[in-house]
DODREN-876116 format. One record per residue: residue number from 1; residue in three letters; chain; z, x, y of N, C-alpha, C, O in turn. Coordinates in Angstrom, 2 decimals, padded with zeros to 5 digits. Layout:
DODREN-876116
> pos | code | unit | nw | nu | nv | caw | cau | cav | cw | cu | cv | ow | ou | ov
> NUM | Ala | A | Z | X | Y | Z | X | Y | Z | X | Y | Z | X | Y
...
END
This chain:
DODREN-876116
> pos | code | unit | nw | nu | nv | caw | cau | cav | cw | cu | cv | ow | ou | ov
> 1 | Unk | A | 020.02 | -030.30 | 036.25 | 019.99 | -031.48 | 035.41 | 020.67 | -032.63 | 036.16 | 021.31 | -032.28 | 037.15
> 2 | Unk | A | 020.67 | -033.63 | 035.93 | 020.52 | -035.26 | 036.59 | 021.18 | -035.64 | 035.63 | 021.13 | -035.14 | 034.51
> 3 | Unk | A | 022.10 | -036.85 | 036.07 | 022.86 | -037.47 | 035.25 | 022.23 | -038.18 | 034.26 | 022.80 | -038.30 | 033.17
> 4 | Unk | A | 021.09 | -038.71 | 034.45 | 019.82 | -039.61 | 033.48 | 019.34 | -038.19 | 032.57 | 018.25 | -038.21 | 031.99
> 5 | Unk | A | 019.99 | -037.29 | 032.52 | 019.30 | -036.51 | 031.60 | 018.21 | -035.76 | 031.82 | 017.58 | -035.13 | 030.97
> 6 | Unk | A | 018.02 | -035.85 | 032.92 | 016.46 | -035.67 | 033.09 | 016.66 | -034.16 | 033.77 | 017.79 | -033.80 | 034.12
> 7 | Unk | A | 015.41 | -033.24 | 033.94 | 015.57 | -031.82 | 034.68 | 014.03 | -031.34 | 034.94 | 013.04 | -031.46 | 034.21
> 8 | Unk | A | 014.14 | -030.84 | 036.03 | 013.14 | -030.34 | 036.70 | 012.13 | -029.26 | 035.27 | 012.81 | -028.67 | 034.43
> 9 | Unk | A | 010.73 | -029.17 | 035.21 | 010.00 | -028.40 | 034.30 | 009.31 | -027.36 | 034.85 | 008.51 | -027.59 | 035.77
> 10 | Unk | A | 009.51 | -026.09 | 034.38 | 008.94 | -024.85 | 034.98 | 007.29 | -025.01 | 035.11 | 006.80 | -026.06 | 034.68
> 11 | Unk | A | 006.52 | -024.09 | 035.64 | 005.05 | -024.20 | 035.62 | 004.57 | -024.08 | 034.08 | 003.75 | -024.74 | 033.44
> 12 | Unk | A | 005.42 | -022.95 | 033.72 | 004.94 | -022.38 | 032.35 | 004.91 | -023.76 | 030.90 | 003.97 | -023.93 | 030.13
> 13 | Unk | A | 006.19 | -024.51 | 030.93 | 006.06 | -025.75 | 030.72 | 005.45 | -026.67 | 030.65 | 005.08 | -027.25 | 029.63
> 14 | Unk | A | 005.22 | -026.98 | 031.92 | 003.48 | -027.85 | 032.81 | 002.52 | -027.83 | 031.76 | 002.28 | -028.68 | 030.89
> 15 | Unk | A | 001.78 | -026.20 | 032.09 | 000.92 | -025.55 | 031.31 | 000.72 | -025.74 | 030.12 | -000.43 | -025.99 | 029.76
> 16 | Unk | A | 001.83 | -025.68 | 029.11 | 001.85 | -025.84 | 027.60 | 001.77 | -027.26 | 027.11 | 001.02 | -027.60 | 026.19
> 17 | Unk | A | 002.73 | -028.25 | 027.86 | 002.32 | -029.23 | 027.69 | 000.59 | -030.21 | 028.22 | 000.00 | -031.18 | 027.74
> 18 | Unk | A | 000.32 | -029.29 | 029.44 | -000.88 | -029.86 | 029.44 | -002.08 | -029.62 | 028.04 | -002.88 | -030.35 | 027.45
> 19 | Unk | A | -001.63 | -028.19 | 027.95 | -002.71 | -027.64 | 026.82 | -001.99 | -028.75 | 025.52 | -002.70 | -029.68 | 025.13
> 20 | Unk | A | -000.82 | -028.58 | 025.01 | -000.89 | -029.62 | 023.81 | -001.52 | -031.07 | 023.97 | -002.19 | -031.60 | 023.08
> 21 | Unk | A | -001.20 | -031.74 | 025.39 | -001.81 | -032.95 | 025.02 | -003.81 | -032.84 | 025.59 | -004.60 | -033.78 | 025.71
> 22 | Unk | A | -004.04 | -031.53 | 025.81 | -005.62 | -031.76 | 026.19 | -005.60 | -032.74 | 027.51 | -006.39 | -033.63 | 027.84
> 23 | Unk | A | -004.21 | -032.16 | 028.25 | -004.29 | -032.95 | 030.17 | -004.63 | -032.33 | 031.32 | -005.53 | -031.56 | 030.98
> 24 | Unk | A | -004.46 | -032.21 | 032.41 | -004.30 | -031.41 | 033.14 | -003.33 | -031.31 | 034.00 | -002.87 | -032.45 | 034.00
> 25 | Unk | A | -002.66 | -030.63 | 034.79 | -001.62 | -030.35 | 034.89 | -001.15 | -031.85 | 036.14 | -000.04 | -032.18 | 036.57
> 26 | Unk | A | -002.25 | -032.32 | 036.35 | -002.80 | -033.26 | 037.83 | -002.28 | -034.23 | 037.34 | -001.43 | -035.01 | 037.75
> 27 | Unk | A | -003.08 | -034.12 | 036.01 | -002.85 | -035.72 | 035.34 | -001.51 | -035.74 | 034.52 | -001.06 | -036.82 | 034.14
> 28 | Unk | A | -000.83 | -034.49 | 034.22 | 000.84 | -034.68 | 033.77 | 001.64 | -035.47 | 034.94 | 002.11 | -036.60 | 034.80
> 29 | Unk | A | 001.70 | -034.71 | 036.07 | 002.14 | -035.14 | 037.29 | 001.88 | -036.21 | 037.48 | 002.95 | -036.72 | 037.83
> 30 | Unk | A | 000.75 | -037.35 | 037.49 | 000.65 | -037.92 | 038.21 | 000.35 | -039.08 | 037.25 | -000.22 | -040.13 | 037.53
> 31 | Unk | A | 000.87 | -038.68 | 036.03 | 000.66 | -039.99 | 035.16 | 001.11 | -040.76 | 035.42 | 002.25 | -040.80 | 035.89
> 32 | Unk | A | 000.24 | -041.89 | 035.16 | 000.60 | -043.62 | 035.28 | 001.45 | -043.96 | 034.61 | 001.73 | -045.15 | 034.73
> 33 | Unk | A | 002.25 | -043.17 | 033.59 | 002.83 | -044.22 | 032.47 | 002.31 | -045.21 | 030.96 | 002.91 | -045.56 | 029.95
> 34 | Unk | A | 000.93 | -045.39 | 031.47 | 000.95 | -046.34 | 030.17 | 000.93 | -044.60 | 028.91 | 000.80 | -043.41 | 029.18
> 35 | Unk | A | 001.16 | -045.41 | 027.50 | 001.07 | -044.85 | 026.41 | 000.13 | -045.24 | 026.22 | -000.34 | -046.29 | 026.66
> 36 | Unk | A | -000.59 | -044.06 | 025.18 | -002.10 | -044.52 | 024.70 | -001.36 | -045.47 | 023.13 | -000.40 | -045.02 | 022.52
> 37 | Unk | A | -002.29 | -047.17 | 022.63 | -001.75 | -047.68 | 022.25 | -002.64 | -046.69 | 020.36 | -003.50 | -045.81 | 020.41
> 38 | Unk | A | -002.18 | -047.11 | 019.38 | -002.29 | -046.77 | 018.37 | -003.79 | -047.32 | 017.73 | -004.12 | -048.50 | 017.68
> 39 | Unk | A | -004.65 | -046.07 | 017.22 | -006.00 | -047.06 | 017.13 | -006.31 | -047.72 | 015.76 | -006.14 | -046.90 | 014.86
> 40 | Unk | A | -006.70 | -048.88 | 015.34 | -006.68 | -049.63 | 014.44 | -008.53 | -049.62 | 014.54 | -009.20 | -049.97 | 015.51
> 41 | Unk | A | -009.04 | -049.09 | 013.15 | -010.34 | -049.14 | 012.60 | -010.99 | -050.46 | 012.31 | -012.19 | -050.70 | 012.18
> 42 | Unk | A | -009.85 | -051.36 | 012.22 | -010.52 | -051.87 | 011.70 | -010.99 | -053.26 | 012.01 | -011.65 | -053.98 | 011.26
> 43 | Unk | A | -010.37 | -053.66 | 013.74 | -010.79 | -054.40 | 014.53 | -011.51 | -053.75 | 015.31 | -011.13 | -053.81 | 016.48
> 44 | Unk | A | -012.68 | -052.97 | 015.08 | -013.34 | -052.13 | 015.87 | -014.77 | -052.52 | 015.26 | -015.03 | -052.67 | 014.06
> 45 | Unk | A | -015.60 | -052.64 | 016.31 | -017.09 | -052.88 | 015.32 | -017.68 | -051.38 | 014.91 | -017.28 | -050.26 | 015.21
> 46 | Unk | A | -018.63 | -051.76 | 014.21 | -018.90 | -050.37 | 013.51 | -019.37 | -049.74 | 014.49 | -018.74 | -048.68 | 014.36
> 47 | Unk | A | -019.98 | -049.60 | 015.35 | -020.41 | -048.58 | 016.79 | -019.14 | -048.16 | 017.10 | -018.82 | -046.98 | 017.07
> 48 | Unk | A | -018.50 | -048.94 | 017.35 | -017.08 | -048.38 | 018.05 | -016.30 | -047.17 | 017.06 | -016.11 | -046.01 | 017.41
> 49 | Unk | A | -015.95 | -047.71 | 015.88 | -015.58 | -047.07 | 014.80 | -016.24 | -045.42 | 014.65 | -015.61 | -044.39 | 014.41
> 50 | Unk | A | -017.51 | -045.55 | 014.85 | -018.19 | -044.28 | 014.66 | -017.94 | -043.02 | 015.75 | -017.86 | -041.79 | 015.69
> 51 | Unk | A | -017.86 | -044.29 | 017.01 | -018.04 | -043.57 | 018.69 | -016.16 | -043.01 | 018.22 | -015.72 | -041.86 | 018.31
> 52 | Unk | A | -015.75 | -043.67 | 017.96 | -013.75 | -042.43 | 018.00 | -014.00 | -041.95 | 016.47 | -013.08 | -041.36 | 015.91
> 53 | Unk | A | -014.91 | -042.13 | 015.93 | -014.64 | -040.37 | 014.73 | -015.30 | -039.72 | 015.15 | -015.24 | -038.68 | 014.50
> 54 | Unk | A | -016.50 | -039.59 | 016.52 | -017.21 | -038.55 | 017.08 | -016.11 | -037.53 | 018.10 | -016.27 | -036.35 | 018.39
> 55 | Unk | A | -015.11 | -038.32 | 018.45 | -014.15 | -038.05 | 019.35 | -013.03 | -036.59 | 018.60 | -012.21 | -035.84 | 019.14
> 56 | Unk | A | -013.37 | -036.67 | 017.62 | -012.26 | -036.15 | 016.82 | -012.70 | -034.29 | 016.83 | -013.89 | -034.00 | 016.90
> 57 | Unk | A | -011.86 | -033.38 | 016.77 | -012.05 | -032.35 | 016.16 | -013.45 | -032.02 | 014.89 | -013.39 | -032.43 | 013.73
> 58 | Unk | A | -014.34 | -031.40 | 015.30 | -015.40 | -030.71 | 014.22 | -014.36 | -031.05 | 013.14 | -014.14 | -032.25 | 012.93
> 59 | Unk | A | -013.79 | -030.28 | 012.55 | -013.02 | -030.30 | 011.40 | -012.39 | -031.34 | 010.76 | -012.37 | -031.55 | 009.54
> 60 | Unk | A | -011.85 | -032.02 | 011.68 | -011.49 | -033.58 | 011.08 | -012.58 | -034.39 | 010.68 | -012.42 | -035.03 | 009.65
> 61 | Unk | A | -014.15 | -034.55 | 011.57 | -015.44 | -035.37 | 011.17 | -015.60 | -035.02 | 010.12 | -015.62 | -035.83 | 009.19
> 62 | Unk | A | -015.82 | -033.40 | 009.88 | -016.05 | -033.08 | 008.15 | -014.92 | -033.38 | 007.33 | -015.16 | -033.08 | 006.16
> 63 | Unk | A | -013.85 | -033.83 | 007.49 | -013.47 | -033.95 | 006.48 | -013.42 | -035.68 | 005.99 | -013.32 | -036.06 | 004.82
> 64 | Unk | A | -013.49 | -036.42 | 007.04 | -014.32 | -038.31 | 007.59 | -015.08 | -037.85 | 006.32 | -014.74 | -037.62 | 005.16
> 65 | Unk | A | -015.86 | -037.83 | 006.77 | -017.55 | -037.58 | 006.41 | -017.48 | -037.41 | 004.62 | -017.92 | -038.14 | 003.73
> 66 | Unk | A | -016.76 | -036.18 | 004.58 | -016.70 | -036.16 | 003.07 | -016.15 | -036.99 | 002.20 | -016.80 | -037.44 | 001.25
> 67 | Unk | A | -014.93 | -037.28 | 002.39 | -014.59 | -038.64 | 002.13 | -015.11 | -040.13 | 001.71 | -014.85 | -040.87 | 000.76
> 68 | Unk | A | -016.06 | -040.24 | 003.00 | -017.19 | -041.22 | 002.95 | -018.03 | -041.19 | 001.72 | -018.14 | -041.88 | 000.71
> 69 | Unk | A | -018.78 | -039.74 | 002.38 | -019.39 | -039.04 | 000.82 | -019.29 | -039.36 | -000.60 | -020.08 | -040.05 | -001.24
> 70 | Unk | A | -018.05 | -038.71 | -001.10 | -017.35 | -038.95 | -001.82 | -016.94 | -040.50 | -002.69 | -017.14 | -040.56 | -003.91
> 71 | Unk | A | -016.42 | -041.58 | -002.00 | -016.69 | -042.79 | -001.92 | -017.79 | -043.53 | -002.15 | -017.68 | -044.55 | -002.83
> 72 | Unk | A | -019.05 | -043.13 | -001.63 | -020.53 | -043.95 | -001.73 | -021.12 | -042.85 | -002.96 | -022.31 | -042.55 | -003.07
> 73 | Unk | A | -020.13 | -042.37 | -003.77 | -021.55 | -041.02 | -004.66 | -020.37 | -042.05 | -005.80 | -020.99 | -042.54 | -006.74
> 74 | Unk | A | -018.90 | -042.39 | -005.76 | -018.63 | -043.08 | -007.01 | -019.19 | -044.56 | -006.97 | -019.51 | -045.22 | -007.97
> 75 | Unk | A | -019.25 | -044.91 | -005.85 | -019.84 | -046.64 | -005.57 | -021.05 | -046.80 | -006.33 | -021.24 | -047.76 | -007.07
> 76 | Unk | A | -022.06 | -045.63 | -006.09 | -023.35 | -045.39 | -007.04 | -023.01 | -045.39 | -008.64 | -023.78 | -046.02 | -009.37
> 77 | Unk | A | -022.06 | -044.81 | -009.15 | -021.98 | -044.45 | -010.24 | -021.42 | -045.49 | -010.70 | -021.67 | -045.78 | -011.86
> 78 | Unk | A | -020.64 | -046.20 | -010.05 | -020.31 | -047.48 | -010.85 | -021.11 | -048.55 | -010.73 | -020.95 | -049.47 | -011.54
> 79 | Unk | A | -022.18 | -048.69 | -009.68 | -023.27 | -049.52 | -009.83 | -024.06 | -049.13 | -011.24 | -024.40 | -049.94 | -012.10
> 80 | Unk | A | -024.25 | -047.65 | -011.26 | -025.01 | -047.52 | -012.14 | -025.15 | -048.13 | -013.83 | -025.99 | -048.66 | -014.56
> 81 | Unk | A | -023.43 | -047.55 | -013.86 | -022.97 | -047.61 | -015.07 | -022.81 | -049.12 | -015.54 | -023.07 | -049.51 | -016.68
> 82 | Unk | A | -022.30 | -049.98 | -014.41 | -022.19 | -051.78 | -014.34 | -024.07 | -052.05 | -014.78 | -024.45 | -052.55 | -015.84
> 83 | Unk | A | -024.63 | -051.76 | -014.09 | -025.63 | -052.31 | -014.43 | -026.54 | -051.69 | -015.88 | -027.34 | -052.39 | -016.50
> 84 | Unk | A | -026.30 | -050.69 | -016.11 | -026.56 | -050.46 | -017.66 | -025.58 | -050.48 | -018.89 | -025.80 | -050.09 | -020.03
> 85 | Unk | A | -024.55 | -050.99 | -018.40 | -023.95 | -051.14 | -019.71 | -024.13 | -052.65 | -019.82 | -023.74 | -053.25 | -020.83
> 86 | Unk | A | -024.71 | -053.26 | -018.81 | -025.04 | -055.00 | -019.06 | -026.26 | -054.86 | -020.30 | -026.34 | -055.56 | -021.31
> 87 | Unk | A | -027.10 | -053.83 | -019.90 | -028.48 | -053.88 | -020.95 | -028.35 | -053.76 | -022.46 | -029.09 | -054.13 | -023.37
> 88 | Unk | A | -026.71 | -052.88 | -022.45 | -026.24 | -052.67 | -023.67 | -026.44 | -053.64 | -024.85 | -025.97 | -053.38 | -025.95
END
């Protein structure tokens, strides 16, 4: 250990952290530094928006997706109901 705190990381280390962040061991080493910045939906045009929920885990899209779902099946129902209770 180094007075900055800092200490040398075993291979086995390397390894685990490459697998948590989905890196490779090349690109731990030899990172540039920047941080990936935080993604905001909603200065994103809708292509873009779609192209990083394709990015995501199977499991996370379905659960996007349903959501969405979910959302546009009450949007219907309150169109529905708005527009026939006007006929009332």
């Amino acid at each position: 250990m180094r007075e900055r705190g800092t200490r040398s990381l075993a291979v086995e280390e390397l390894q685990k952290m490459a697998q948590l962040f989905d890196m490779s061991i090349d690109q731990i080493i030899n990172y540039d530094g920047s941080i990936p910045k935080e993604v905001i939906l909603e200065d994103k045009t809708e292509l873009e928006q779609i192209r990083l929920i394709q990015q995501l885990e199977e499991e996370d899209k379905q659960t996007i997706f349903r959501l969405v779902e979910k959302m546009l099946t009450n949007k219907k129902f309150k169109d529905f109901f708005a527009k026939n209770a006007a006929t009332l």
